[in-house]
N, C-alpha and C positions, 0 to 999 in steps of 0.2 A: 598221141598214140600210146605212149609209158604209160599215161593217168588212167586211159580204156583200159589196159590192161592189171595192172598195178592195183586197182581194187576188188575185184573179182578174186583175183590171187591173194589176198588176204583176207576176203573173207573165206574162200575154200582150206586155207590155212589153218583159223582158227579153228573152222567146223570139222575138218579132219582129227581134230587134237581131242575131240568129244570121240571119235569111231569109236577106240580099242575101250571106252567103258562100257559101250551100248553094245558091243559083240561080246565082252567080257560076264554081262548078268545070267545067272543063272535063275532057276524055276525057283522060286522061293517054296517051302514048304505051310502046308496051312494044315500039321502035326503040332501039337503044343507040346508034346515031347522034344521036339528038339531044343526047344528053348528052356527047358528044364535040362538037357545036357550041359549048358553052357557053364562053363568054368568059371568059377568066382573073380572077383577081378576084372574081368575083360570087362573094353570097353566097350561101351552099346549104344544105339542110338533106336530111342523110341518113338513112333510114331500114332499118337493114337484119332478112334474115329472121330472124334469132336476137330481134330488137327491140332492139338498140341503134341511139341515136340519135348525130347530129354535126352541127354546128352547125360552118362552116368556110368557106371562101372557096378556089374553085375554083383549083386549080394546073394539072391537064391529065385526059384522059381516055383511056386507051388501049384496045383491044380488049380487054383484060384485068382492066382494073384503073381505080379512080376514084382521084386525088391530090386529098386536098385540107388547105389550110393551117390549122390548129385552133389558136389562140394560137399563134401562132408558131412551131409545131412541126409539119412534113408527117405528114399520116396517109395509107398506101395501101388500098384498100378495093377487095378480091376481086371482078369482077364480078358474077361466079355469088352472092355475097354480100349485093348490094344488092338492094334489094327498092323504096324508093321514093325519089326525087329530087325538090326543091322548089326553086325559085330563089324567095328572097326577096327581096322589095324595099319601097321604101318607108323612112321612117325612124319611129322611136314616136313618139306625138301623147300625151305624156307632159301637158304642157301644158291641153289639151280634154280629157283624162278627167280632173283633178286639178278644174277648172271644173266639170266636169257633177256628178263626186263630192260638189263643195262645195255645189252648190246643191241636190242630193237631201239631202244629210245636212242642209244647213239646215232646209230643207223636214221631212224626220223631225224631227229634234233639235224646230222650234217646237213642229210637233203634237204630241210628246210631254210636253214642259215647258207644254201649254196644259191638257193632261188633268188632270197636278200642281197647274196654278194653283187657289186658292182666293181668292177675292174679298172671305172673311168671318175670314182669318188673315192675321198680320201675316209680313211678308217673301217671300209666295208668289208674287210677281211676278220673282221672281228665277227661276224655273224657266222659265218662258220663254225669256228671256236666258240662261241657262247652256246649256239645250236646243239652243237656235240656235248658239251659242258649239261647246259639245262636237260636236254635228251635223255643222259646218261644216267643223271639225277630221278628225275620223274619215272624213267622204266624203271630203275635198280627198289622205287619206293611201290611202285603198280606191283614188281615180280613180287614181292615181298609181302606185301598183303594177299597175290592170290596164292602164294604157296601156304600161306599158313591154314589154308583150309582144304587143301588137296592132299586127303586122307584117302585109305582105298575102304570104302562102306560095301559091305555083301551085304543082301536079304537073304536072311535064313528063316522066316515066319512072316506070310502074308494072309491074315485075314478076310480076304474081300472074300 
């Protein structure tokens, strides 16, 4: 009866944790002014029609053309070329998904080393404790790869 319920509820879990960005978008603008507003520096994420993407920090924007600085090196990118622009902001919360990670892998890891336990065999108390242990491990390393890429990206320029 736990296991009918118990997967349904995490997958509604995770796909809840998507709502607040899908209600959060706003109209992107398809003004190429605005993206000649943009302040030097920032960081941008380009997306053009062929599908290549750039990840860079804003040099300048002309009637013609987007600059922007990619490691260190200027990239110019064709108007007619671009297809969508994000200003990102924010920094990654590396930290709070490495925490949240660790405490669901705890949380799996016990439940799984409690199913292993045996009450009426010698040494089976250690499945618990390893559970928890490797659990702990594996989430705190999962939380920590997905925070380093949960940035908050706005479209401010949509070409379709």
């Amino acid at each position: 009866m736990t296991r009918k319920f118990l997967t349904p509820l995490i997958v509604f879990l995770l796909l809840s944790t998507h709502a607040p960005l899908a209600f959060s978008q706003q109209a992107a603008s398809t003004d190429w002014t605005v993206v000649k507003q943009i302040r030097t520096n920032e960081k941008l994420f380009v997306r053009q029609k062929n599908g290549k993407e750039f990840k860079g920090e804003m040099i300048e924007a002309t009637d013609t053309s987007l600059n922007i600085d990619r490691d260190g090196k200027p990239i110019s990118i064709p108007r007619n070329e671009v297809r969508q622009v994000y200003v990102v902001s924010g920094k990654a919360s590396k930290g709070k998904w490495a925490l949240i990670g660790a405490g669901i892998g705890a949380g799996a890891g016990t439940g799984i080393g409690a199913l292993k336990y045996d009450p009426n065999k010698d040494d089976y108390e250690i499945y618990i404790y390893m559970g928890t242990l490797i659990g702990t491990g594996v989430g705190a390393l999962s939380g920590l790869l997905f925070g380093q890429t949960r940035r908050s990206r706005v479209m401010i320029y949509d070409a379709r």
